[in-house]
Structures are given as C-alpha cells and as structure tokens.
GUFIDREN-317838 format. One record per residue: residue in one letter; x, y, z of N, C-alpha, C, O in turn. Coordinates in steps of 0.05 Angstrom, whole numbers, plus 5000, padded with zeros to 4 digits. Layout:
GUFIDREN-317838
aXYZXYZXYZXYZ
...
end
This chain:
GUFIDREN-317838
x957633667596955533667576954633387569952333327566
x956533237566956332947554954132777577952032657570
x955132797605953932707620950832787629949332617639
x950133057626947433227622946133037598944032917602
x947333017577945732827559945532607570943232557577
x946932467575947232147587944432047611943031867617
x945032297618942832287649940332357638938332257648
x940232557613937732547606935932377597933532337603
x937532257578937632067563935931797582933931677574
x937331757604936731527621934531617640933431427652
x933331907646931131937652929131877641927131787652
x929631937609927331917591926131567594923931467600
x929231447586928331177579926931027612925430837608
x927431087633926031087659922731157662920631067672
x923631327650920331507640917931287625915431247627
x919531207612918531047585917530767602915630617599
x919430767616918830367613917130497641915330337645
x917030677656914230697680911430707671909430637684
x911630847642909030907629907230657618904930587622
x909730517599910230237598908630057622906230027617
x909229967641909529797663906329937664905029827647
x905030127677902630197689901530067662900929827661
x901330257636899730077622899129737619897029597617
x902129687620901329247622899829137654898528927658
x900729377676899129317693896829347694895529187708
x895229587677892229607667891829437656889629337662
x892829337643891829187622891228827628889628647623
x893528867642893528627664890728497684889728277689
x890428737689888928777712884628807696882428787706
x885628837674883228867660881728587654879628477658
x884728527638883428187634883328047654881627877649
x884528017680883727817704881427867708879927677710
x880528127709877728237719874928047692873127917702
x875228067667875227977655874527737647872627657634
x876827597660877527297652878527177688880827147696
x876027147702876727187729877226847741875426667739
x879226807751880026577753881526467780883926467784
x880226407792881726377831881526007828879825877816
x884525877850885125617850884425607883885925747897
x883025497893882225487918883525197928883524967919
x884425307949885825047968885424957991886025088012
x884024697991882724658015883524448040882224338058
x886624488031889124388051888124498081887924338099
x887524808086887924828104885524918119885524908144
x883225018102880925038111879524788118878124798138
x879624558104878724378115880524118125879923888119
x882624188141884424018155883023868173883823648179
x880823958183879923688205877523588193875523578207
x877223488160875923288146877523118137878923138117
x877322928153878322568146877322418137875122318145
x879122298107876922098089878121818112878421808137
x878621628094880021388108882921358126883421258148
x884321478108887021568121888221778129890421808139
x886521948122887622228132885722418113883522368102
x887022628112886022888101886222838075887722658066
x884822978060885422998026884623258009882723277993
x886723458016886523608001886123707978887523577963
x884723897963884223937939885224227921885824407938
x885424297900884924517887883024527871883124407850
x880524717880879024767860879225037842879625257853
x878725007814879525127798876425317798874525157798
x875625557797874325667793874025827766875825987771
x873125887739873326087728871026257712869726237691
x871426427733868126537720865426477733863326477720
x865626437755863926327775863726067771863125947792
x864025917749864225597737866025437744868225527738
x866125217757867624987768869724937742868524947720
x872424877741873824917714874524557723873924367708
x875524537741877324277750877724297780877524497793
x878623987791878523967816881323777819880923537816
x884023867826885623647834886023607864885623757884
x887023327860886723277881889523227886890923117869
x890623307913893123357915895023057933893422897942
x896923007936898322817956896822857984896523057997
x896022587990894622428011895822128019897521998006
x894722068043894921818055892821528047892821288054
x890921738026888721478017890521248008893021248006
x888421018001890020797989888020897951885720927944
x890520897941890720917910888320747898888020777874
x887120627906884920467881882320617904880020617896
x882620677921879820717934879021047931876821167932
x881721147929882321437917881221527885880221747877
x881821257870881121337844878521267843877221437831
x877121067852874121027853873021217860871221287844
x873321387883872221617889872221877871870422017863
x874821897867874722127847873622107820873122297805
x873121797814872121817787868621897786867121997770
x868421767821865221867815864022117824862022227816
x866022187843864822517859865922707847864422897853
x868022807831868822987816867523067793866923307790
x867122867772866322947755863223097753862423247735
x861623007782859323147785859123487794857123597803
x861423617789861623837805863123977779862524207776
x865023857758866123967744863824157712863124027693
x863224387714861624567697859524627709857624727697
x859524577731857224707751858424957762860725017770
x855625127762856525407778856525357806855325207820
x858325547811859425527850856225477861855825267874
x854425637855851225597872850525367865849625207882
x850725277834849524987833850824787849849824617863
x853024817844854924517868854624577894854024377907
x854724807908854324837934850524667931850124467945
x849524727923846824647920846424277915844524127918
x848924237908848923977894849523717920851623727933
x847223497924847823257940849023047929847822837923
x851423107924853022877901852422547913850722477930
x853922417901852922177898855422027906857522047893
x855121877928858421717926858721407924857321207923
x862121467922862321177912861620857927861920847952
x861120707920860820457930863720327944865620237933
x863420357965866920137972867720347978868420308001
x868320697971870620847979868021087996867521317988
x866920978015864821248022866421438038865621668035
x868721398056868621518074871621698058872721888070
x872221638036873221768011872022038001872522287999
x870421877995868022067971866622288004866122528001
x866422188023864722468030867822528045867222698062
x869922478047872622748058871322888032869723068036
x872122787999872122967977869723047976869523127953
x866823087992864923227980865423498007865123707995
x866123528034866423598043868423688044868623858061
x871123648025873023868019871824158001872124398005
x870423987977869924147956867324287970866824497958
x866124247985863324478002865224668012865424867997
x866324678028869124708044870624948031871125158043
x871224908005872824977984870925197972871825427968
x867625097966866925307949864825567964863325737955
x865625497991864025698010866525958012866126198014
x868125868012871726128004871226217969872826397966
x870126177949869626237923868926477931867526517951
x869926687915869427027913866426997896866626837877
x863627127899861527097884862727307856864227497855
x861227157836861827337819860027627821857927617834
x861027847809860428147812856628057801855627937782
x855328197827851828217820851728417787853228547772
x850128377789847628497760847228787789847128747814
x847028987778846629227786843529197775842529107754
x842529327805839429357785838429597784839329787798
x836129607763834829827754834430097785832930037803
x835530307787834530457807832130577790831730587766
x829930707822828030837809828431107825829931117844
x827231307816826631527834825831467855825031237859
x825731727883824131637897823131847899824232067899
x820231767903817331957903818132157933820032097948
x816532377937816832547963815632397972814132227962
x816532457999815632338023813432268028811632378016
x812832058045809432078052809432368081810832378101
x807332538071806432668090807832928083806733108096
x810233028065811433178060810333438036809733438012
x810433628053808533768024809733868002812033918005
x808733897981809033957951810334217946808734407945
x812634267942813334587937812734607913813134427897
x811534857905810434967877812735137866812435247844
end
C-alpha cells in the first residue's frame, strides 16, 4: 500500500514538473520570437577574406532586424591598424537595419585599408546569413469570377 502511494505520489510530481517545463518552454519560445536576437559568425563564411594578415573574423549581433554590436574576434592584424579600422568602419553599421547596412558603402580608414575592407566584407558577408525579419502580411482581396466565366443566379 505504502509503495502504491509512493509511486503515485512520484507520478504526480513527474506530471507536474512536464506541465511545468512545456509551459517555460512556451513561454520561452514566445519571447525569443518576440525579442528576436541571432549572433552571426563570420569565421567561417568568410574565411577566404584577407585584411593585412590574415582573416578577421567577426560576431555580429543582430536584434530585431537592427545591428546591436559587432565584435571583433582574435586575429593576426597588427593592434593599432586593427583599432584604426574598427574605430572607423564599425561604428557606421552599428543601429542600422540589416537592409540599410547591406545598402551601406562605408567609409574606410586611412593607413588601415586593406583592414577596413577584410571588416566591410566580413560584415556584407555576415549580414547576407541574417534571418529577414517576419513580412507585414498584406491586405487579401476577394477574387472576382473569372474572366469569361458565367454568373450562376
């Protein structure tokens, strides 16, 4: 008898935390949808774009179709020609929507060019993999009978 309870007991509470779990997974799943937020990495999609020394990978931060931030990850650049670049080609992309930056002929740096276009060519690179955000559904209309189709009364 004791054990009939015991086992019941531990069904229920099984029960509980499954009903539990689906709901935080709804719920989960509501706000990403929501609050939509993808880190795009352009390590490997754009591996054969070489600034000066090598490759230079990025994460771009997407959220909401909106450019959030752009890091820039471990490279072979040299450190002052790295930061010249990033100070001038990043910040032109950061609060722009994915269509406006894809749209965008940024501007590069003086002294670090072959810098600044690896990093404009990572981040094109980067925001052509961006999920579009969900369209505007538009208005449906009826559609009229056919042409040539006759009229049932």
């Amino acid at each position: 008898m004791k054990k009939t309870i015991i086992i019941a007991a531990i069904m229920l509470l099984v029960a509980g935390t499954a009903s539990l779990d689906a709901r935080t997974k709804k719920a989960t799943a509501k706000k990403a949808k929501a609050n939509s937020t993808q880190v795009i990495y352009t390590g490997d999609i754009a591996n054969k774009v070489i600034g000066y020394n090598g490759t230079t990978p990025l994460n771009i931060t997407v959220k909401n179709g909106v450019i959030e931030s752009i890091e820039v990850l471990p490279n072979q650049e040299s450190p002052g020609y790295l930061k010249r670049a990033k100070d001038k080609v990043l910040p032109q992309y950061i609060g722009k929507t994915v269509a406006e930056a894809k749209a965008l002929k940024a501007d590069i740096a003086t002294g670090a060019t072959y810098t600044s276009e690896a990093l404009i060519k990572n981040i094109q690179m980067g925001l052509d993999q961006a999920k579009s955000a969900p369209a505007k559904k538009a208005a449906t209309t009826k559609k009229g009978a056919k042409k040539g189709a006759k009229k049932r009364r």
